[in-house]
N, C-alpha and C positions, 0 to 999 in steps of 0.2 A: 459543731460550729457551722452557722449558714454559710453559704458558699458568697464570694464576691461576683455581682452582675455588673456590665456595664449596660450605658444607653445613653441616649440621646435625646435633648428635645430644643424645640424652636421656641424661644424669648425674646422678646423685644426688638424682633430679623434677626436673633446673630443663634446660630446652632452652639448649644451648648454641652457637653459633654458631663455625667456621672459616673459613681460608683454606686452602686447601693445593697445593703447586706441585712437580712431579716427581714420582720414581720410586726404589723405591729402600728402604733400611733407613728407617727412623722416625727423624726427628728432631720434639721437640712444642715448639715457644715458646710463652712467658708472659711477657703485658706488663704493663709496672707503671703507677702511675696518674704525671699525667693522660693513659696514652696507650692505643691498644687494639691488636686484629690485626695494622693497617696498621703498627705501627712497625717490623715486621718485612720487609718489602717488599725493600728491599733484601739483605739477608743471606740471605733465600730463594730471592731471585731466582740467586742465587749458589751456593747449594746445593743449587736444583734440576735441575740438570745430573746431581747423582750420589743425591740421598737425598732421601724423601718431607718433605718439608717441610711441616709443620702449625703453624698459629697460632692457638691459640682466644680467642675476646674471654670472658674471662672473668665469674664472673656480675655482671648487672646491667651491663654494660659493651657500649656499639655496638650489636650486633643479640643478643647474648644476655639471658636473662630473669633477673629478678633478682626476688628475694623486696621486699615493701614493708616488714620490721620491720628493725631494726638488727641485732638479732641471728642472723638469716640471714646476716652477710656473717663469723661468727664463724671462726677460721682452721682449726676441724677442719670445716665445712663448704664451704670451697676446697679443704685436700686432699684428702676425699672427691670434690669433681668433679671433678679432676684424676683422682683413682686408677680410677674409672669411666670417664672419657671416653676412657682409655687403654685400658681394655677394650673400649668401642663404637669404637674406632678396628681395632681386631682385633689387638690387642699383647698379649703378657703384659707384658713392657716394652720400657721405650726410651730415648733418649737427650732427656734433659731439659733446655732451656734458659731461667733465668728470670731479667728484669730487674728492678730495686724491688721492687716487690710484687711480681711475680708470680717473682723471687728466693726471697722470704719464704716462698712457698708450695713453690716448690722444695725448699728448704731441707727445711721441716717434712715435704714427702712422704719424701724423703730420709730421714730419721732415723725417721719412723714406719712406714713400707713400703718398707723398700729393695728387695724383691724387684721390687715396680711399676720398678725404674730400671736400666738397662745403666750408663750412665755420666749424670754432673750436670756441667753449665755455668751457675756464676754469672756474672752481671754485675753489678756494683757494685751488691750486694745483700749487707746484712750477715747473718752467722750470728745464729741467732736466741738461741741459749746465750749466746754472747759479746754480743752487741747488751744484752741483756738485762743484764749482767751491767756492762758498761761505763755502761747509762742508771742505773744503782741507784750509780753511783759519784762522780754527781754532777758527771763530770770534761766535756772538751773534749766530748764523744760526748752527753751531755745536754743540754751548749748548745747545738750544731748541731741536733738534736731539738725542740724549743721550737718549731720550725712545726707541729708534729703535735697539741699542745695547743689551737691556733688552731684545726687542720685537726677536730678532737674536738668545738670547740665549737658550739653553734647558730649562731653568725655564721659556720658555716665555706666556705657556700656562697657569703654575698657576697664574703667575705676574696677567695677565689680568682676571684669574676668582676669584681671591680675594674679599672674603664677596659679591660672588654672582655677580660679574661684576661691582661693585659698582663703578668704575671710568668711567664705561659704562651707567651707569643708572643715573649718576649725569650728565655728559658731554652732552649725547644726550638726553635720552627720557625728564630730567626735563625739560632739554634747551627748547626741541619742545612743551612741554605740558604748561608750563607759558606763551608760546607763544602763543597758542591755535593750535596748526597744529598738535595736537599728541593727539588720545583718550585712552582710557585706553586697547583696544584691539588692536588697531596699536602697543601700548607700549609691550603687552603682546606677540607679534610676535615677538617683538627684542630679548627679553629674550629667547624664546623659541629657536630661530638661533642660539643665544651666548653657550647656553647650550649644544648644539651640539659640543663634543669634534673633530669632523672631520673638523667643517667650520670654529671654532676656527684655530686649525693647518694650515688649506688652507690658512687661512691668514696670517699666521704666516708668513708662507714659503713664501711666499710674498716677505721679507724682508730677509729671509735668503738666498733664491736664489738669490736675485740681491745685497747682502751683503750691505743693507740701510742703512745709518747714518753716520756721522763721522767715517773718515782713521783710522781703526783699525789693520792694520799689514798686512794685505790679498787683501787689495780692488783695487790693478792693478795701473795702468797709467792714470794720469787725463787726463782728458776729452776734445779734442779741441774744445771750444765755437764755433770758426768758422764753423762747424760742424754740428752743432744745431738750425741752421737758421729755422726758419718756415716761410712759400711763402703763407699760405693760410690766408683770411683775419677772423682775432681773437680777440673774446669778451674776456676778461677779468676781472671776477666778486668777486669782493675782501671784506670781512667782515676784518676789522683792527684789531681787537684783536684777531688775531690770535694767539695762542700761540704757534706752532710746524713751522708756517714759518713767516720769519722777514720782515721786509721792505724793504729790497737791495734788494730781490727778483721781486719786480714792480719796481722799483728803474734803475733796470738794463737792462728790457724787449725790451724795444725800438733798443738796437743793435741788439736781433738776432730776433724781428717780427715788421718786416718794416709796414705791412697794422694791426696795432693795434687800438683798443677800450679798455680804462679802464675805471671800477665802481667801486669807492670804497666807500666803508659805515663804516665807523669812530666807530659807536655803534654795530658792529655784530662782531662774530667770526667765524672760520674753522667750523661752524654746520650751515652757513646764511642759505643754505636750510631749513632746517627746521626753521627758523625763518621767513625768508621772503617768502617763494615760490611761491608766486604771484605774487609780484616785479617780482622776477627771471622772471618766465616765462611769462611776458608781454617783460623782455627785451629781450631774446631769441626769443622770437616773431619778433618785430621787428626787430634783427638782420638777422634774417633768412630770411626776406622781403626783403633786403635791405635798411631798412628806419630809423637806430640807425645811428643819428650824431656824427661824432667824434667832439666831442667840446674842446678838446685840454688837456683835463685832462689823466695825467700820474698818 
């Protein structure tokens, strides 16, 4: 097995911090909140056999630097570090993998620089046209949303460290450890991040700069779907029970990404990484090969 490397490099002004494991074509993960680089551990370790495998803690997240105003964590200033770190990684592009947020970010490099991308891998991470378009509708996709309002507001830091992060420690670390992908000192790293009242807030602001969730009175002019087209060809890796994005969200993918692949697994939810991540990263493998058949599943 390759050994795990750290490092560092400069994006967009902000130092950004990696993992990276093997050798090989580029693959970049992006992890979504509350998690950072290390969620990826497993699926690299997997696909460090055949492809460079990089995972950057995004900004203000783990060991990366993150600006103190809210509006530093605005979403054309993620994709900007992303589109840069990709260049100090020595890529024109690559093959892009993003969870929750770091989906979100996917997504938007995707549509605003497709040339930055070889191929995209979502994981239950919703399109940002559609997302947008389904919270403005008031429907099932706004009422799942209503934690993001919490997550916006100034109480949003105690909200989530309540009896010790417990909504955090039930949601993921059990999910991965019943699973078996999670030991007790991987688990003891997550705590140790959450505890951290700066990487808390950097996530926060997440959602406070790009005002996330359901039209609360401030959130501007929706969004032209036409707009939101992505050109690159896109896995699409879906645990069903998700419970923060619905199903209109795959439902409605096929109008703005013509060359699509969907997986969907009926029995996983918005943590399948940590559930599956060996599936994952055999299907990421073969996507990135060229050699994942579209067998016609939406």
């Amino acid at each position: 097995m390759a050994s795990v490397n750290h490092g560092t490099l400069t994006a967009n002004g902000i130092r950004l911090h990696y993992i990276e494991q093997g050798c090989g074509d580029p693959v970049l993960f992006l992890h979504g909140f509350p998690e950072y680089s290390g969620a990826w551990g497993s699926v690299m370790a997997d696909l460090g056999e055949r492809f460079r495998a990089i995972a950057i803690d995004t900004r203000g997240i783990n060991l990366s630097e993150g600006p103190s105003n809210v509006g530093g964590y605005a979403i054309g200033e993620l994709v900007e570090d992303v589109r840069q770190a990709i260049a100090a990684l020595g890529y024109r592009n690559i093959v892009l993998v993003g969870h929750d947020w770091g989906g979100f970010i996917a997504w938007e490099l995707a549509i605003r620089h497709p040339e930055s991308l070889d191929r995209l891998v979502i994981i239950n991470a919703a399109h940002v046209g559609i997302f947008d378009q389904l919270l403005r509708q008031g429907g099932a996709q706004a009422h799942a949303s209503r934690y993001m309002l919490a997550f916006r507001s100034s109480r949003g830091e105690e909200l989530v460290s309540r009896d010790d992060f417990a909504a955090f420690r039930r949601e993921i670390l059990e999910s991965a450890r019943s699973s078996g992908n999670m030991n007790e000192e991987q688990a003891a790293e997550y705590l140790a991040l959450w505890r951290r009242p700066e990487c808390i807030t950097a996530g926060l602001n997440y959602y406070r700069a790009n005002k996330s969730g359901p039209p609360n009175g401030d959130d501007g002019e929706a969004r032209d779907i036409a707009d939101t087209i992505v050109s690159v060809p896109t896995l699409v890796i879906w645990g069903e029970r998700d419970n923060y994005f619905t199903p209109e969200n795959l439902d409605l993918l096929p109008k703005v990404v013509p060359d699509l692949i969907v997986r969907r697994y009926p029995e996983n939810g918005h943590w399948i990484v940590h559930e599956r991540p060996h599936e994952i990263a055999q299907l990421i493998s073969a996507f990135a090969e060229g050699a994942l058949v579209n067998d016609g599943r939406r």
